[in-house]
C-alpha positions in Angstrom: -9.5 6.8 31.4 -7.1 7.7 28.9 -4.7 9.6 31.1 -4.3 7.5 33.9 -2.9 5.2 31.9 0.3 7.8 30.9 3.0 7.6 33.7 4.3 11.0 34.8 7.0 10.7 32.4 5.1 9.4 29.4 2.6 12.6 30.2 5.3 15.1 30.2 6.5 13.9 26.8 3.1 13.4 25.6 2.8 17.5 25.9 6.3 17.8 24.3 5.4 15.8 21.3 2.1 17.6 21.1 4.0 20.8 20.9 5.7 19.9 17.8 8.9 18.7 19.5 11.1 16.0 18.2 12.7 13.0 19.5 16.0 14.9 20.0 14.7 18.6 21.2 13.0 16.1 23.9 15.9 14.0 25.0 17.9 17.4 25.1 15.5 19.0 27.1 14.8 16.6 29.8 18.1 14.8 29.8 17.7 11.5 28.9 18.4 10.0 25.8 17.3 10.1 22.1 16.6 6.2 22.3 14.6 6.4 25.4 12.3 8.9 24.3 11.4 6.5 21.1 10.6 4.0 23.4 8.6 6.3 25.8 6.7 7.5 22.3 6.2 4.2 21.2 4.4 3.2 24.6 1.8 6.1 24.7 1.0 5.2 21.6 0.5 1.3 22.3 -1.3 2.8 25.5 -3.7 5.2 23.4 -4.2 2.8 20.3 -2.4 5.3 18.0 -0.5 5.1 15.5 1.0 8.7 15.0 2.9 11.9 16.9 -0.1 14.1 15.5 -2.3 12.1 17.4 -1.0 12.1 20.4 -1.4 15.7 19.8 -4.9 15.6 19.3 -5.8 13.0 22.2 -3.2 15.7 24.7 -5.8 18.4 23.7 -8.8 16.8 24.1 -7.2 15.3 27.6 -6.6 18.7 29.0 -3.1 18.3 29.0 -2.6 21.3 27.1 -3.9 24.3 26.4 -3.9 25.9 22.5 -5.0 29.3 23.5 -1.8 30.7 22.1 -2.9 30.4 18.8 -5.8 31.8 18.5 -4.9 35.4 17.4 -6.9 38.1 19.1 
């Protein structure tokens, strides 16, 4: 399965990315740096067979990671 093979850390930033967050709101907000989360990006996507942020985005959605609820207007 897709997911288990995301570490915790690689899963946490897999929902940050998918949320539209760069490298550098990422680093800032988990405190580590800019470089590492490049790296960390670059391995999900090795991981997943991707090639790009927006599809980590989609494969975090269809995963269950996260939840797009929010923007579906009512």
């Amino acid at each position: 399965m897709l997911v288990s093979r995301l570490s915790k850390r690689e899963k946490e930033i897999a929902i940050l990315v998918s949320k539209g967050l760069t490298n550098k709101e990422i680093a800032s907000k988990i405190g580590i740096s800019e470089r590492r989360v490049g790296e960390i990006v670059y391995n999900i996507k090795e991981k997943w067979s991707i090639v790009s942020r927006v599809e980590i985005g989609i494969l975090t959605y269809h995963l269950k990671l996260i939840n797009i609820d929010y923007l579906i207007q009512k």
